[in-house]
C-alpha positions as CSV (number, residue, x, y, z in Angstrom):
1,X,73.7,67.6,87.2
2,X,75.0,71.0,86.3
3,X,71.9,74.0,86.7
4,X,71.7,75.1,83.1
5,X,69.7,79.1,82.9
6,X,67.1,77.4,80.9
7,X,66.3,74.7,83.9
8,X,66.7,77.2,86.6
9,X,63.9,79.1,84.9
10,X,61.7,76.3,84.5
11,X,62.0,74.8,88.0
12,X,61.9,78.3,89.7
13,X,59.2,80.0,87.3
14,X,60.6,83.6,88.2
15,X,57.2,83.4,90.3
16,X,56.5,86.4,92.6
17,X,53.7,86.0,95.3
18,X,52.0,88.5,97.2
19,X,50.7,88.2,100.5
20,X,47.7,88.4,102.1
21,X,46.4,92.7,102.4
22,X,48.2,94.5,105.0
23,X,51.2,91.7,105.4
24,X,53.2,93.4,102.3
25,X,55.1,91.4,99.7
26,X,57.5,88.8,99.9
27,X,59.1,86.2,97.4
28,X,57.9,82.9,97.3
29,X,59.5,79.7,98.4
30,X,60.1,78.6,94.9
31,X,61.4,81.7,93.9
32,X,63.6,82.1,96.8
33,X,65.3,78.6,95.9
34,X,65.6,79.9,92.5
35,X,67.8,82.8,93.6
36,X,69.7,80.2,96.4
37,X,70.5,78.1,93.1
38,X,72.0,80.9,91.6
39,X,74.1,82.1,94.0
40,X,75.6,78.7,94.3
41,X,76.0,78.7,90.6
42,X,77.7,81.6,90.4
43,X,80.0,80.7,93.3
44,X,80.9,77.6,91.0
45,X,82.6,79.4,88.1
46,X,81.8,79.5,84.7
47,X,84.2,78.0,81.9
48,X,84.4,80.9,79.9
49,X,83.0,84.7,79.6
50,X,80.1,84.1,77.1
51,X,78.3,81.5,79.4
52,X,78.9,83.6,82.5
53,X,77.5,86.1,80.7
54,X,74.4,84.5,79.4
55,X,74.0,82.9,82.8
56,X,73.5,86.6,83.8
57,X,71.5,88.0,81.7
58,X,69.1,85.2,82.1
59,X,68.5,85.1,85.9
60,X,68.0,89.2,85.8
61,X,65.1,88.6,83.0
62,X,63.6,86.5,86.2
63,X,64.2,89.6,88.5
64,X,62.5,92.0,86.1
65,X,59.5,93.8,87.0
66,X,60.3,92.7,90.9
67,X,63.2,94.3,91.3
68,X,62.1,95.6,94.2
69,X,61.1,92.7,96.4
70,X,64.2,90.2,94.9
71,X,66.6,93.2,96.1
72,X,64.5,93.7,99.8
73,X,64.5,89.8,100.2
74,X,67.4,88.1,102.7
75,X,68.5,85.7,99.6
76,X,67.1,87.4,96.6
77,X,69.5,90.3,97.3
78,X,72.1,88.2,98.1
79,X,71.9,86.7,94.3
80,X,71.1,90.0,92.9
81,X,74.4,91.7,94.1
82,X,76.6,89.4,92.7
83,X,75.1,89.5,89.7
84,X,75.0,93.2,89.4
85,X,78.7,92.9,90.0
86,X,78.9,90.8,86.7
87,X,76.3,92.4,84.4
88,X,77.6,94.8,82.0
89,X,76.7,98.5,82.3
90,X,73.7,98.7,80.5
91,X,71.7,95.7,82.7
92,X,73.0,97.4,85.6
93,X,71.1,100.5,84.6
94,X,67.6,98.5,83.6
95,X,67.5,97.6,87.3
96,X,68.2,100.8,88.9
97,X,65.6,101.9,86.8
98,X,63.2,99.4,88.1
99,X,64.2,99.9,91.7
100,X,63.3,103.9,91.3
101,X,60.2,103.5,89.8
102,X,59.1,106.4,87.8
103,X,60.0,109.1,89.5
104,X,62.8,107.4,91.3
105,X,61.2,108.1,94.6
106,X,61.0,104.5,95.1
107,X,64.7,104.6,96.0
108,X,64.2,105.6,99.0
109,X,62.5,102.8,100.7
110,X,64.9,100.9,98.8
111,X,68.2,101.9,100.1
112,X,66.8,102.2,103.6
113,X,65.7,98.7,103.9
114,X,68.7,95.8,105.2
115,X,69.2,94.1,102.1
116,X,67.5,96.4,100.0
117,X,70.7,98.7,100.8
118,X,73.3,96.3,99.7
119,X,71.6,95.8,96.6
120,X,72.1,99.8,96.1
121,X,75.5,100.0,97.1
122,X,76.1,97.2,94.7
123,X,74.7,99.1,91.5
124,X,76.1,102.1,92.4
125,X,79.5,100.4,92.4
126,X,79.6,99.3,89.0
127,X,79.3,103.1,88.0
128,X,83.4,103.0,87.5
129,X,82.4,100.9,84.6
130,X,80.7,103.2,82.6
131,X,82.9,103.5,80.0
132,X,83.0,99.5,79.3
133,X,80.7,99.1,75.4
134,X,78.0,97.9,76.0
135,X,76.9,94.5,73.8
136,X,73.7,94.4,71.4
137,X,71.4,93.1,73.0
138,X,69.9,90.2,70.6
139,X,65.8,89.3,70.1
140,X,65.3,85.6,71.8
141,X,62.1,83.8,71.1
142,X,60.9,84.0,74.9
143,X,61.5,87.7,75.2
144,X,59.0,90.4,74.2
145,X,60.0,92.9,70.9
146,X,62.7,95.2,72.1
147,X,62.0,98.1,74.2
148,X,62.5,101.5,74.8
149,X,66.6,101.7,76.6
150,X,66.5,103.0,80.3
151,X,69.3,104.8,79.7
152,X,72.9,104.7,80.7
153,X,74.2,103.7,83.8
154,X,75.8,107.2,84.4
155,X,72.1,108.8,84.2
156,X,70.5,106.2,86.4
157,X,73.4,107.5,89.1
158,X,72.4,111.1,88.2
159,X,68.7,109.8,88.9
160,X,69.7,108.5,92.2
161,X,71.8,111.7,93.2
162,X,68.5,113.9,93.0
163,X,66.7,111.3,94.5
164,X,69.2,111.4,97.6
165,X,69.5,114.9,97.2
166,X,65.8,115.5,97.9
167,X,65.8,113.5,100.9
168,X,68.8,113.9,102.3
169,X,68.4,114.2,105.9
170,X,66.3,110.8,106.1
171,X,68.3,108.9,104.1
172,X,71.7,110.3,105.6
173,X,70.2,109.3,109.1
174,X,69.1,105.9,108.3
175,X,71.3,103.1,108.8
176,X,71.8,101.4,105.8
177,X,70.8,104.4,103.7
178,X,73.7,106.4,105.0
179,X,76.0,103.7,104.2
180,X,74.3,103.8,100.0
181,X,75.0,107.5,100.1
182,X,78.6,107.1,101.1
183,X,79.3,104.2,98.3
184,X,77.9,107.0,96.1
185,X,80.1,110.0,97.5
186,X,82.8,107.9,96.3
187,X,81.8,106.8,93.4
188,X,81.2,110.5,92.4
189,X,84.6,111.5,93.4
190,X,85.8,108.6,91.7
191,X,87.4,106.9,94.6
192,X,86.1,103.4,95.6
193,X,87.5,100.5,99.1
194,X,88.6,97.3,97.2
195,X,85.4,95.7,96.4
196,X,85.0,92.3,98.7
197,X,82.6,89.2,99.0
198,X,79.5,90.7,100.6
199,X,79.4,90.2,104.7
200,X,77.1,89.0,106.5
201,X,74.3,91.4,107.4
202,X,75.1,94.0,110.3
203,X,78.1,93.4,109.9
204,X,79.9,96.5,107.8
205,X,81.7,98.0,110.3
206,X,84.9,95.9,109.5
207,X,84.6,96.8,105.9
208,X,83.8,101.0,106.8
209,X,87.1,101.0,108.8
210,X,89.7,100.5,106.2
211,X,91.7,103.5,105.4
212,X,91.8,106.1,102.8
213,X,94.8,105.1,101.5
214,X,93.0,101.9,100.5
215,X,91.0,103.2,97.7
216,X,91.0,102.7,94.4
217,X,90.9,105.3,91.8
218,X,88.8,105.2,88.3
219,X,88.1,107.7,86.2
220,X,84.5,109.4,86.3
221,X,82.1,111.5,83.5
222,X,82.3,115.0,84.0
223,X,78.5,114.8,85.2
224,X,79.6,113.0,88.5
225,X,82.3,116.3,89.0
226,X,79.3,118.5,89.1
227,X,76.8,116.1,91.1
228,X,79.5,115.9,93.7
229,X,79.2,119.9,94.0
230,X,75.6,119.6,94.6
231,X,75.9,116.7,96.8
232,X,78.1,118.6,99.2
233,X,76.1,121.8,99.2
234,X,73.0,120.0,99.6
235,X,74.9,118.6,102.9
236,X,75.9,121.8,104.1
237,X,72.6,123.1,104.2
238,X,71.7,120.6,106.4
239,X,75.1,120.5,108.8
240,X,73.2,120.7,112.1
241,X,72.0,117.1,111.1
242,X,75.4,115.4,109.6
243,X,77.2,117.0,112.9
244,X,74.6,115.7,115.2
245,X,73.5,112.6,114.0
246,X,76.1,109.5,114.3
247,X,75.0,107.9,110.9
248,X,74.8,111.2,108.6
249,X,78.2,112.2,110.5
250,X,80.2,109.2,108.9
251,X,78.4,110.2,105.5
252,X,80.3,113.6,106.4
253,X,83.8,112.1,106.7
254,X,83.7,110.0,103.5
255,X,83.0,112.8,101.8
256,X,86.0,114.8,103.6
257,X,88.2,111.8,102.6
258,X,87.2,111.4,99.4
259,X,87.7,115.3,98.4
260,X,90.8,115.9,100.1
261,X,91.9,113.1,97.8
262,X,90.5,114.0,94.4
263,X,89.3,118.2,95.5
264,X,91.6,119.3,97.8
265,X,89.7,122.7,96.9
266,X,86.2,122.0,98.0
267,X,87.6,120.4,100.4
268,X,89.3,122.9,102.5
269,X,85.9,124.7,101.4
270,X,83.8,122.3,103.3
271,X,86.5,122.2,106.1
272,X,85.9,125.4,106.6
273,X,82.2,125.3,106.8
274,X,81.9,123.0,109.1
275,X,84.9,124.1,111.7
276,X,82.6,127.7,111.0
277,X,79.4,126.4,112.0
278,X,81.3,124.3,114.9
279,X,82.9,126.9,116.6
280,X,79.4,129.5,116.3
281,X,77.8,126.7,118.6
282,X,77.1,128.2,122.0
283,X,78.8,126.6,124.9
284,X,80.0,128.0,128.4
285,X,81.0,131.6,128.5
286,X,85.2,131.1,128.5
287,X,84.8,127.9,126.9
288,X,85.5,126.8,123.4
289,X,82.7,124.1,121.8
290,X,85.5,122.3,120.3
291,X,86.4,121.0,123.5
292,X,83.1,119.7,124.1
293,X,83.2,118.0,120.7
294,X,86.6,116.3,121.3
295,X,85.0,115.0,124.2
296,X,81.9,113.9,122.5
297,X,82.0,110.5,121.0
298,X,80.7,111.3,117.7
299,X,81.6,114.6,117.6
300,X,85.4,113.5,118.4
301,X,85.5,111.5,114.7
302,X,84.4,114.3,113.4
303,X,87.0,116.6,113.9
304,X,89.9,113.6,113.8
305,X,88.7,113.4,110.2
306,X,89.0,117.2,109.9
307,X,92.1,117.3,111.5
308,X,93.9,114.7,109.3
309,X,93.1,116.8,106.1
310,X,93.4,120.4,107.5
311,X,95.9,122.3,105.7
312,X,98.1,124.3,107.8
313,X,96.5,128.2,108.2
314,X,92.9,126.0,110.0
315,X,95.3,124.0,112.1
316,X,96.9,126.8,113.5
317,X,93.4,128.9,113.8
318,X,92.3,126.2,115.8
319,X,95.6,126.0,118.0
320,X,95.2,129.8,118.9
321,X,91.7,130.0,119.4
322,X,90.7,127.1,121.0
323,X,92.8,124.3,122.3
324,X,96.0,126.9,123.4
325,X,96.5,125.8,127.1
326,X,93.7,122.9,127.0
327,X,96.6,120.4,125.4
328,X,96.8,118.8,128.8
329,X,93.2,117.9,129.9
330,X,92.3,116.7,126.5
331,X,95.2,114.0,126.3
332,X,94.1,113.2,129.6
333,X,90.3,112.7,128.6
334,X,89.1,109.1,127.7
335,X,87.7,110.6,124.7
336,X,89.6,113.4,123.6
337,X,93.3,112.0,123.8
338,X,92.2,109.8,120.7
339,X,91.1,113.8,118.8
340,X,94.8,114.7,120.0
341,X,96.7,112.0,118.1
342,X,94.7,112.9,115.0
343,X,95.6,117.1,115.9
344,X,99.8,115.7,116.8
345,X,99.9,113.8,113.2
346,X,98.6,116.7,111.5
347,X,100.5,118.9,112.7
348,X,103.6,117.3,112.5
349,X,104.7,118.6,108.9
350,X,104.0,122.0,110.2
351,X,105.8,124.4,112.7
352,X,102.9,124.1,114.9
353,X,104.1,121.0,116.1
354,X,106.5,122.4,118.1
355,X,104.2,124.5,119.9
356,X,102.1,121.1,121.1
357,X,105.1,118.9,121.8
358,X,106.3,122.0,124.2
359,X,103.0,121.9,125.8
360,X,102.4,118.2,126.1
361,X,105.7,117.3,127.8
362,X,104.6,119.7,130.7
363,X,102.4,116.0,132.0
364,X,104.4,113.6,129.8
365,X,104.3,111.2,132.6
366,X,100.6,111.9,133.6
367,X,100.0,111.3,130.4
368,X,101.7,107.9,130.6
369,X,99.8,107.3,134.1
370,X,96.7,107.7,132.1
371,X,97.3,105.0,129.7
372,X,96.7,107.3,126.8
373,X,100.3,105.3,125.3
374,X,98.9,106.6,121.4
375,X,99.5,110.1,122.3
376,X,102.8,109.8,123.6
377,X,103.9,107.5,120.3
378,X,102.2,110.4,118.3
379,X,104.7,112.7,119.6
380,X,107.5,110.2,118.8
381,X,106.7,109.6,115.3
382,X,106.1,113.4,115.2
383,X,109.6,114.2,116.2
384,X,111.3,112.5,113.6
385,X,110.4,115.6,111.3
386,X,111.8,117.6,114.0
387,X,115.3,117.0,115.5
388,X,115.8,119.5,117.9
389,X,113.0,117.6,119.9
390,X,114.4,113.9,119.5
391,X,116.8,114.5,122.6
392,X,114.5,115.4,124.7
393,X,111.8,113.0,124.3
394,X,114.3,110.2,124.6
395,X,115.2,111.6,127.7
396,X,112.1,111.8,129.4
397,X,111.2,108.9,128.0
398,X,114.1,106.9,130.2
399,X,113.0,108.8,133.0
400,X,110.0,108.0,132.6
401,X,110.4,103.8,132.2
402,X,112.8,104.6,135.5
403,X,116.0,103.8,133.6
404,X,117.8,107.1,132.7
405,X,120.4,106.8,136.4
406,X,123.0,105.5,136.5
407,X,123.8,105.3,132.8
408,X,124.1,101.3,132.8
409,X,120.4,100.9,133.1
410,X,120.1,102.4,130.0
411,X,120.6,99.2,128.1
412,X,117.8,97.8,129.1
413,X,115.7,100.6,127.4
414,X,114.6,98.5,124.4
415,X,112.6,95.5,126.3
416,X,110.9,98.4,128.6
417,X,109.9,100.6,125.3
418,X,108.5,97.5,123.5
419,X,106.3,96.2,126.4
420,X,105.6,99.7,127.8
421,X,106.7,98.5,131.3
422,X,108.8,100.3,133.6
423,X,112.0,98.7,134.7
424,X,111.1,97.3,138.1
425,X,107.9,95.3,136.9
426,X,109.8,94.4,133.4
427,X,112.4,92.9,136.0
428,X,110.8,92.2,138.9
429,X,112.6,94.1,141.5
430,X,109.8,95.2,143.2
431,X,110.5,92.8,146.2
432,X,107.7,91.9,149.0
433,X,108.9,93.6,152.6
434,X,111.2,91.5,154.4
435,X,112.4,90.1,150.8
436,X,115.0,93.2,149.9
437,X,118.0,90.8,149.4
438,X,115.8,88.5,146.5
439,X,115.1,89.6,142.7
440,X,113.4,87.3,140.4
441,X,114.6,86.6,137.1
442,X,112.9,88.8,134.5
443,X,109.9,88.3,132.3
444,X,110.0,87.1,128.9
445,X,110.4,89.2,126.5
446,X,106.8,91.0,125.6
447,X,105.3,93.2,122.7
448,X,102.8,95.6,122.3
449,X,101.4,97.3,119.3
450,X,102.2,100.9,120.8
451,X,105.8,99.6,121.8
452,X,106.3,98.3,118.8
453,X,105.7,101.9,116.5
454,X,107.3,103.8,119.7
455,X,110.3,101.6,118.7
456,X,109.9,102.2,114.7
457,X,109.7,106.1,115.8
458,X,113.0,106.3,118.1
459,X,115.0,104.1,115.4
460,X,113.8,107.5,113.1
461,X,115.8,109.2,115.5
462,X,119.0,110.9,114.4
463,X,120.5,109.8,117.7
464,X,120.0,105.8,118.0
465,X,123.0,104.9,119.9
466,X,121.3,104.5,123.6
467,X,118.5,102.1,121.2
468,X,120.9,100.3,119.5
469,X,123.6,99.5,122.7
470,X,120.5,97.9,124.0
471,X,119.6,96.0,120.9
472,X,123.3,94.2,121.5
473,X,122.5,93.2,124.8
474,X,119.9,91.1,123.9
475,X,120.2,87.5,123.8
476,X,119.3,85.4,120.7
477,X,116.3,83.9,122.1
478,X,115.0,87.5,122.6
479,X,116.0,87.9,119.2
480,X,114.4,85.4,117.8
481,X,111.2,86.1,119.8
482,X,111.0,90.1,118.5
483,X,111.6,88.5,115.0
484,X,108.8,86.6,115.0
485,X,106.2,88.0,116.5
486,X,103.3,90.2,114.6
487,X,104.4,93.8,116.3
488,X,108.3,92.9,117.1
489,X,109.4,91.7,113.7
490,X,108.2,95.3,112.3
491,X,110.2,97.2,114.9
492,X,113.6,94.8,114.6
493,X,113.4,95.6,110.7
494,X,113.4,98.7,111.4
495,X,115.8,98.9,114.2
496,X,118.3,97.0,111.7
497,X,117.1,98.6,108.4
498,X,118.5,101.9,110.0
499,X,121.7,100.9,111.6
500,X,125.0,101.3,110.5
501,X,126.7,98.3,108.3
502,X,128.9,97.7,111.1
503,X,126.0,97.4,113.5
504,X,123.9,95.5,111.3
505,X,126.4,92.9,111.0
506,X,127.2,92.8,114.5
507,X,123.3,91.8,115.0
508,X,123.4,89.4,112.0
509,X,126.1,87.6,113.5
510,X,124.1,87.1,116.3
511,X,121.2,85.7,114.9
512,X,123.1,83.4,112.5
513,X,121.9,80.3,114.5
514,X,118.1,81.5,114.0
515,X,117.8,82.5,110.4
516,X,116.0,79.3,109.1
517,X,113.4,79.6,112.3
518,X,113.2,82.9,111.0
519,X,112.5,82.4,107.1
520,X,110.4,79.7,108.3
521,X,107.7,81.9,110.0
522,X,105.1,84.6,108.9
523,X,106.6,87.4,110.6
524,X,109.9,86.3,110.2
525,X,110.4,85.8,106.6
526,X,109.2,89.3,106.1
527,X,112.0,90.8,108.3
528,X,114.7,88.7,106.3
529,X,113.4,90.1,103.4
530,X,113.6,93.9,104.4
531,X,116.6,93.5,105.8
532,X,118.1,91.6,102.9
533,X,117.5,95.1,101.1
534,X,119.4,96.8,103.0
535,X,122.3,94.4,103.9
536,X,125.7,94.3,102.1
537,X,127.0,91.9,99.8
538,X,129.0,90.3,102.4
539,X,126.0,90.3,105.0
540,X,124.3,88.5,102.2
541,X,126.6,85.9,101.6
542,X,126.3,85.2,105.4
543,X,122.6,84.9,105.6
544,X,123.0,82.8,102.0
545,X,125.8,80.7,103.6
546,X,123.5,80.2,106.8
547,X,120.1,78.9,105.1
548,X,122.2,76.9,102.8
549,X,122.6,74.4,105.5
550,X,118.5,73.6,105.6
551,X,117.7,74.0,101.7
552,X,115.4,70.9,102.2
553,X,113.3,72.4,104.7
554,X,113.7,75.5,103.2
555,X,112.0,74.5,99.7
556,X,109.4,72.7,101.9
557,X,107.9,75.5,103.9
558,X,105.0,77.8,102.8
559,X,106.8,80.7,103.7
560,X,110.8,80.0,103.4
561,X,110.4,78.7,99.5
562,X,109.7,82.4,98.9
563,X,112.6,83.3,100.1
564,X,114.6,80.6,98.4
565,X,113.5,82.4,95.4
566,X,113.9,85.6,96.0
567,X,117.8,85.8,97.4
568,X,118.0,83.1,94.6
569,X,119.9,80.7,96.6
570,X,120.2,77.9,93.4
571,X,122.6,80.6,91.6
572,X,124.1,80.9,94.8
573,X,124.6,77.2,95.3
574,X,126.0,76.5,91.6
575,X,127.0,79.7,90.3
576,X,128.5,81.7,93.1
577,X,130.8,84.1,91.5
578,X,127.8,84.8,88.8
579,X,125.3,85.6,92.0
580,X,128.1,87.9,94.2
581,X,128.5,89.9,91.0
582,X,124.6,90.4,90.8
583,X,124.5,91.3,94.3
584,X,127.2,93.6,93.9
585,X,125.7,95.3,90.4
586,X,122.7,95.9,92.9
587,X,124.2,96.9,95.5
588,X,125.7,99.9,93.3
589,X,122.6,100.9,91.7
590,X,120.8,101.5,95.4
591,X,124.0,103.5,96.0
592,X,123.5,105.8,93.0
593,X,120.2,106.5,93.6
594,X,120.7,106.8,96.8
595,X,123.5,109.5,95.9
596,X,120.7,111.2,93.5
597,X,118.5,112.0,96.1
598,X,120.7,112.8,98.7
């Protein structure tokens, strides 16, 4: 029987007990199989807007007045952020009200407790709809004469800003309360990650590491400009903490994320604080205390954040007057070489790159001894900016996988680069004593994420022709394998996204036989489709004339129907002339533009 809001209420009673003196408050059982109820209800759907809405407003008249203790308990807060996430503005700002108390110092204790936290971040979220109206609220029988407003959502997140303001250093080094005051940095800045289904309890680290790139923009009142200001000074006054302290340190980087994204201006402001207050640290006379934070676990996030949205005058500051000379040991350190990528990307639109590539490929192969692989494929994907580089890299490189001499062992560079194996374990000529005159057959082909962007680097190369002679030389089972595996299939698209037509088609010819086990897999379908951009008319008629043959299993399979549609294959199959003359109107636009921008 469907839970109606009226029966929920009734069976649960929006009952509240306390607990004995001294044992605190909880919910009780009813109430907490009120609140389960919900939550399954709203998992269910609702068949329109107006009863979702209603279903809403109702179960947050049962959390009134215990906001507090529903948003601190395990299931309560559970219900009570997915409902936040559906209440309009104005009933997201009655509870925030409720969960601050007066004076608002009450959300404190609120945003540092496990659930209680969630329920803040969850609030503070729906702060990007401020600008939605909000509806009358209309007089029912079973509610009390209207009352005084709490005010709008934007002032309740002004409210918690001072709140956080005032006690920034505990809530910054709490747990869960760092993780509220970084949902609020970005909500300030305007800048919020994709909202998701809530995790499971201690388990936001997943969620905290998607990229910057990932967030969404919304538009902000000019209040949140100005608490932003003051939420940033307020944390440089307390720096020694947020460098120190691992939670208030990842507060620190969201923030440097989410200005260098919406103000790049206080940004390189704060960026210059805090490399200032770094580099006043005492440390041992000759030595530089950035190199003790690159080799500091927390301290190295730090400055990989700074480094990735430096501009170019604090890049080179820090170059000169700290880490000329000390390239070498840091890509070497277990800690550090991962601070190094971060300084090598930076750098890499910059002149300064140079100067770090020169000094880096004084231990390039130490630095492949080490295993510190992400360094080396910094410096790859670095040196596509910069050509006069490209040569040399390769070269070493081949040296390096021991198949520069003779020339004929080049060919095999590709497999080696892509499974980051030198050339006697890749093909096991490493022979036991006694054995000299024996050689196994080589190992399947293998692929590693590093190889795999090492690969998507070199084919950025303006040179390709030792990468591409060994592309030919492998076989179409190796072929197929690259295609369709997770790393491979994005280095193949781009090895034939950037070769010539001729080349391309040479490959494409090869792989003729395979294209249906390729549009037929994950992986592989999304290679056909990048390289379907790129291909000619008459590289398309072949892949077109080549799937043709399987339309059955073609239109059957989750992933090759897609691809039916988009090469639109049934105005190939009954309207050929009409679908070569699309191709071909195509094909001429992408050259004009092309042409344009050239």
């Amino acid at each position: 029987m469907e839970m109606t809001p009226e029966k929920m209420k009734a069976k649960g009673q929006g009952s509240v007990k306390r607990a004995e003196p001294g044992g605190g408050a909880r919910l009780d059982g009813m109430t907490i199989g009120y609140f389960r109820r919900a939550s399954d209800r709203l998992k269910d759907g609702f068949p329109d807007e107006e009863e979702e809405a209603l279903f809403v407003q109702n179960v947050l008249l049962e959390v009134k007045g215990q906001a507090a203790l529903v948003a601190m308990d395990t299931t309560g807060s559970l219900a009570l952020e997915k409902l936040l996430a559906l209440a309009n503005p104005a009933l997201v700002a009655d509870v925030l009200a409720e969960l601050g108390g007066a004076t608002g110092s009450e959300f404190t204790g609120v945003a540092c407790d496990r659930c209680g936290g969630h329920v803040m971040q969850s609030a503070v979220r729906q702060a990007q709809r401020w600008r939605e109206e909000t509806p009358a609220q209309e007089e029912s029988d079973d509610t009390q004469p209207e009352e005084e407003h709490c005010g709008t959502l934007e002032a309740q997140v002004q409210r918690v800003c001072g709140v956080f303001r005032q006690n920034m250093v505990k809530l910054a080094q709490d747990p869960h309360g760092s993780h509220v005051l970084r949902t609020l940095i970005q909500v300030l800045g305007g800048c919020l990650t994709p909202d998701q289904p809530a995790p499971h309890r201690g388990h936001r680290a997943k969620k905290d590491r998607r990229c910057e790139s990932e967030l969404v923009d919304f538009e902000i009142p000019t209040s949140f400009w100005w608490e932003l200001k003051h939420l940033s000074d307020c944390l440089m006054e307390n720096i020694k903490v947020f460098v120190s302290n691992t939670s208030a340190c990842a507060a620190l980087q969201t923030l440097l994320a989410v200005c260098h994204r919406k103000r790049p201006i206080l940004c390189k402001k704060l960026n210059k604080s805090i490399m200032g207050y770094l580099t006043s640290l005492s440390s041992a006379p000759g030595l530089s205390p950035l190199l003790v934070f690159m080799k500091d676990r927390a301290g190295s996030h730090l400055l990989e954040k700074i480094f990735t949205v430096s501009h170019n005058a604090l890049l080179r500051d820090v170059y000169r007057n700290h880490l000329r000379s000390q390239l070498m040991p840091l890509a070497l350190h277990p800690i550090a070489n991962f601070t190094m990528q971060s300084l090598i990307a930076a750098s890499s639109r910059f002149k300064l790159f140079l100067k770090i590539f020169d000094e880096l490929m004084e231990g390039f192969e130490a630095i492949l001894a080490a295993g510190h692989i992400g360094v080396v494929v910094q410096m790859a994907e670095g040196c596509v900016r910069w050509e006069e580089r490209q040569g040399e890299l390769l070269q070493r490189l081949l040296q390096a996988f021991h198949c520069c001499e003779p020339a004929s062992l080049q060919v095999s560079c590709l497999p080696l680069f892509l499974s980051f194996l030198a050339y006697e374990v890749y093909y096991n000529t490493e022979t036991a004593e006694g054995d000299a005159g024996t050689q196994a057959p080589p190992r399947p082909l293998s692929v590693c994420y590093h190889g795999s962007r090492l690969v998507q680097a070199l084919s950025g190369f303006k040179d390709r022709s030792v990468l591409m002679n060994s592309l030919h030389e492998l076989s179409p089972a190796d072929l197929l394998t690259l295609g369709t595996d997770p790393f491979g299939s994005h280095a193949l698209q781009s090895l034939l996204t950037a070769a010539s037509d001729k080349g391309r088609g040479k490959i494409l010819r090869k792989m003729e036989g395979m294209c249906v086990d390729l549009v037929c897999s994950m992986y592989g379908s999304r290679l056909m489709e990048a390289v379907w951009h790129s291909a000619t008319v008459g590289q398309k008629q072949g892949i077109a004339h080549t799937l043709m043959s399987s339309e059955s299993r073609l239109r059957s399979d989750r992933f090759a129907r897609h691809v039916w549609a988009k090469f639109n294959l049934t105005s190939f199959q009954k309207r050929r002339g009409d679908w070569v003359e699309a191709q071909a109107g195509q094909a001429k636009k992408k050259k004009m533009f092309r042409d344009i921008l050239d």
